[in-house]
N, C-alpha and C positions, 0 to 999 in steps of 0.2 A: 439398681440403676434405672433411670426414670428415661422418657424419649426424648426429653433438653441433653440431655448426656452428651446423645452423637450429635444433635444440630447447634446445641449452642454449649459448647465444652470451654470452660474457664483454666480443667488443669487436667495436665494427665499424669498417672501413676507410673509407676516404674515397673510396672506388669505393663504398662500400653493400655491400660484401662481410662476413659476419659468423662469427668465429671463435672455438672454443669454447677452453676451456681448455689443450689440448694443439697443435692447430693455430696458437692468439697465440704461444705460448713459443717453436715452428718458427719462426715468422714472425719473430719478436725477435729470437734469435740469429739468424739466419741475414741479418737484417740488419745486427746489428753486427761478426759474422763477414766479414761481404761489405766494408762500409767498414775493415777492417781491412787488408783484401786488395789493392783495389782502389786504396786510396791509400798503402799502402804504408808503414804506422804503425809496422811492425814488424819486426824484422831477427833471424834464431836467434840473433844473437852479443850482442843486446839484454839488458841487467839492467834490469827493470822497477819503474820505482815509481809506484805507484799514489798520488794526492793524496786521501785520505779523510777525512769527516768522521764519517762511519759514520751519514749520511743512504741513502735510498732511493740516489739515483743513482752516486754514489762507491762502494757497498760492493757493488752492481748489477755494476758496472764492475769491481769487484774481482773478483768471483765467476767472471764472465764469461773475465776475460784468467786468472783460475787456470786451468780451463777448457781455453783454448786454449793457454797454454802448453804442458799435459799432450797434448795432442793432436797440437802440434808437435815435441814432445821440445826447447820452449827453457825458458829457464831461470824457474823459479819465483816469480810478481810478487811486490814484498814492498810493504807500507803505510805511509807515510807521515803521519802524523796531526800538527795542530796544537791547543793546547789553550791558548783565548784567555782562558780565564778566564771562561766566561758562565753564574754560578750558574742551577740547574736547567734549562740548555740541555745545555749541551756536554759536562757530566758525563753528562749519560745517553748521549748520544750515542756517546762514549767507550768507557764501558761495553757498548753493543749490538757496537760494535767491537771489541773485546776477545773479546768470547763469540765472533764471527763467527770471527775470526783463528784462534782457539784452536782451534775445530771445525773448520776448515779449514784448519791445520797453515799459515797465513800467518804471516811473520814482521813486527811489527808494533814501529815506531818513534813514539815521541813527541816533540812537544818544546813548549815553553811559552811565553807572553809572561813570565810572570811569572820564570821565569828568565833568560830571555837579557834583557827590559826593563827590569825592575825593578818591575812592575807589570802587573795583569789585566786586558783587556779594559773588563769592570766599574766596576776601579778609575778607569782613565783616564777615561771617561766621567763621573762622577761631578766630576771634576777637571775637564775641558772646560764642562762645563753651569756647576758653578759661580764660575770663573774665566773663562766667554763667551769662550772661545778661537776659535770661529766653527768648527770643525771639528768631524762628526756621528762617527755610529759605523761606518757604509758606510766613511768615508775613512780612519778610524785603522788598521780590521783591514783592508783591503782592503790597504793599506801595508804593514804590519809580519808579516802574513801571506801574502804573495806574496815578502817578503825571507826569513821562515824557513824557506819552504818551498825555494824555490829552494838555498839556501846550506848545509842537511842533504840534499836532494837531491846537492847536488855533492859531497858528503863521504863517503856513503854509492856513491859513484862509480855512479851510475844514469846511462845510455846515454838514457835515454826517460823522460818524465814522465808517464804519462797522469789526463788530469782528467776527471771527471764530468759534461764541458758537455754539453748534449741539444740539438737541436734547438730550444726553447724560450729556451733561452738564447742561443742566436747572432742569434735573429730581434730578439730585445731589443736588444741590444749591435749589431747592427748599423744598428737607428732610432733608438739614441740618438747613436752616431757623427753618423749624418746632419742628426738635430734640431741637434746641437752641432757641424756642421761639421769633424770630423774624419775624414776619408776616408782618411786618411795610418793613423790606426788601421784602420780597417776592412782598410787593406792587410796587416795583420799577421791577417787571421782565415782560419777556413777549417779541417778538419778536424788540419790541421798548424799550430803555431800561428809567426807572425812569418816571416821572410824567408827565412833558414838559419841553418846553428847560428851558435850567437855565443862567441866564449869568456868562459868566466865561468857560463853560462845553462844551464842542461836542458834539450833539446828538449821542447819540450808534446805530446801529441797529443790528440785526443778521438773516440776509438772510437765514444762515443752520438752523434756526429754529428746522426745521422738519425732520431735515434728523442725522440719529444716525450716532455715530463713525464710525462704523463698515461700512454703506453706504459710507460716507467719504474716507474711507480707500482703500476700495473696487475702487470710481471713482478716486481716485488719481492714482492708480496703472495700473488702464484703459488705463486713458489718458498718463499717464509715466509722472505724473506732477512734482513730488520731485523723488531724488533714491533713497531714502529709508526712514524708518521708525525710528527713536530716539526716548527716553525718558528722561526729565530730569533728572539727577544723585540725584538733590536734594530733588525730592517729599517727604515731613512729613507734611503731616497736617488732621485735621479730615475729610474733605473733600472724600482723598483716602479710607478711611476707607468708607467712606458710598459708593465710589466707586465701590470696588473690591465687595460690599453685594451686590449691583442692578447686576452687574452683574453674579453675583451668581446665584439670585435671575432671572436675565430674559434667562438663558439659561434653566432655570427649568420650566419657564413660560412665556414663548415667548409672548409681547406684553407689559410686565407690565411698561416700561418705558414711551410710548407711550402715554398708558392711565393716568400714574401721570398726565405728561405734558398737558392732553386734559383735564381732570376734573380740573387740575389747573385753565386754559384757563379760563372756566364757572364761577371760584370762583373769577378771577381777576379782574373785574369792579367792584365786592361789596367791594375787599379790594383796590384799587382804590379811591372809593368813602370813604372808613372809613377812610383813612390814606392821604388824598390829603391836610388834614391843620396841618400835621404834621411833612412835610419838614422842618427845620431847614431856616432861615435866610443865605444868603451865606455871608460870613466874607472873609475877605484877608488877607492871614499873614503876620504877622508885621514885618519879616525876610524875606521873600522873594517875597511879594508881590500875588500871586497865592489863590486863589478861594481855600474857603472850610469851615468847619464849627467851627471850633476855632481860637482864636485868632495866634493863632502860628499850623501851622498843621502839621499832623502827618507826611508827608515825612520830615519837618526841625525838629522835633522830633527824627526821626530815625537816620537821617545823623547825629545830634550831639552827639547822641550815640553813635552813633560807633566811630565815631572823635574824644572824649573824653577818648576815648579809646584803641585807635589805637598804641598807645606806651607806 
């Protein structure tokens, strides 16, 4: 701790420990540096793709693993982007992407609903609401965007996927598991994401582990990594809802996110162990070929819904 700490303090710890603008950024990397290490996310022989939306945390994560690449002499992360179609979101986002990429000599991929589905984000919503499909906007992109990603991931032959999840988000995703009784998911979490590789799949990892939003936010604005802060237009799902309580909940009691996530930690080899012959079979669907667990999956499910529906 340097003497800006106490006179010009940007963050404080959850010890009460308070750090100025060069001592948080120490403190940041050297925490996502340390869960890199420690859990073993990354291999020199690793081709890295990075899942970005060129939000705060994804281009954070970019930054970072260039970074350490250069540091390790391995090979150069490149980006991965998906562009759902969501007028005056995802174009800017996009855009702060691109300039990021550019300045930073990242090689940067796109790809689209509106070309591989036949239809935007946007559009399909519009369709859903007025056709009372019963399916919101969390469940069409969370689908159709977890399948392009994956499926340019494999093509682009990436060793490792890493995502942008923080600490913030695993504390969520693991109270909604247990609200809803899925513990069998929860056995797939954890700075590694799911059992072991799978064929067909990318391995996930999540570097931000350990480090909450609010850290994230904080070093993006640091280092001047994005210009600004967005939120999707479309968020509904119960997810937000258990959201907007933790964080209720952790300005009243500072730490409690934390502690989810560490006592999860302890519980997650026994649900590992309970749930490890409980993977599914990987099947390919019969429509488009691609990895999953039924015979036809749920992204050729969703697309012919809305298709079916579209006029």
């Amino acid at each position: 701790m340097c003497k800006h700490c106490e006179t010009n303090p940007v963050y404080k710890q959850e010890s009460g420990r308070k750090l100025c603008k060069k001592c948080f950024s120490e403190y940041y990397e050297r925490k996502v540096f340390r869960t890199i290490r420690k859990h073993e996310l990354l291999d020199k022989e690793d081709k890295i793709g990075v899942a970005c939306s060129g939000g705060k945390d994804s281009t954070t994560l970019l930054y970072l693993l260039n970074r350490f690449a250069e540091s390790n002499r391995m090979q150069k992360p490149e980006a991965l982007a998906i562009d759902e179609g969501i007028h005056g979101y995802r174009n800017k986002t996009l855009e702060d992407l691109k300039n990021f990429c550019e300045n930073n000599k990242v090689k940067l991929h796109i790809f689209s609903f509106k070309k591989e589905f036949g239809f935007s984000l946007d559009e399909a919503l519009v369709i859903a609401q007025k056709k009372k499909l019963g399916i919101n906007s969390c469940y069409i992109c969370g689908i159709l965007r977890k399948y392009l990603i994956n499926k340019n991931a494999r093509s682009l032959e990436f060793t490792k996927l890493a995502t942008g999840h923080n600490l913030d988000d695993e504390a969520q995703t693991i109270l909604v598991n247990q609200m809803k009784g899925n513990l069998s998911l929860s056995a797939k979490l954890g700075p590694v994401s799911g059992f072991a590789k799978r064929n067909g799949f990318v391995q996930r990892i999540k570097p931000l582990y350990f480090c909450t939003e609010k850290e994230n936010m904080l070093y993006a604005f640091i280092q001047k990594i994005i210009p600004g802060f967005v939120e999707c237009p479309h968020q509904q799902s119960y997810r937000f809802e258990v959201r907007d309580f933790l964080n209720k909940f952790e300005s009243e009691h500072t730490g409690v996110k934390t502690a989810i996530v560490n006592s999860f930690l302890e519980q997650l080899p026994m649900l590992k162990e309970r749930f490890k012959g409980s993977t599914k079979e990987i099947k390919y669907c019969q429509k488009c070929g691609e990895p999953g667990n039924n015979e036809i999956c749920k992204a050729c499910e969703v697309r012919e819904l809305i298709l079916r529906n579209l006029n």
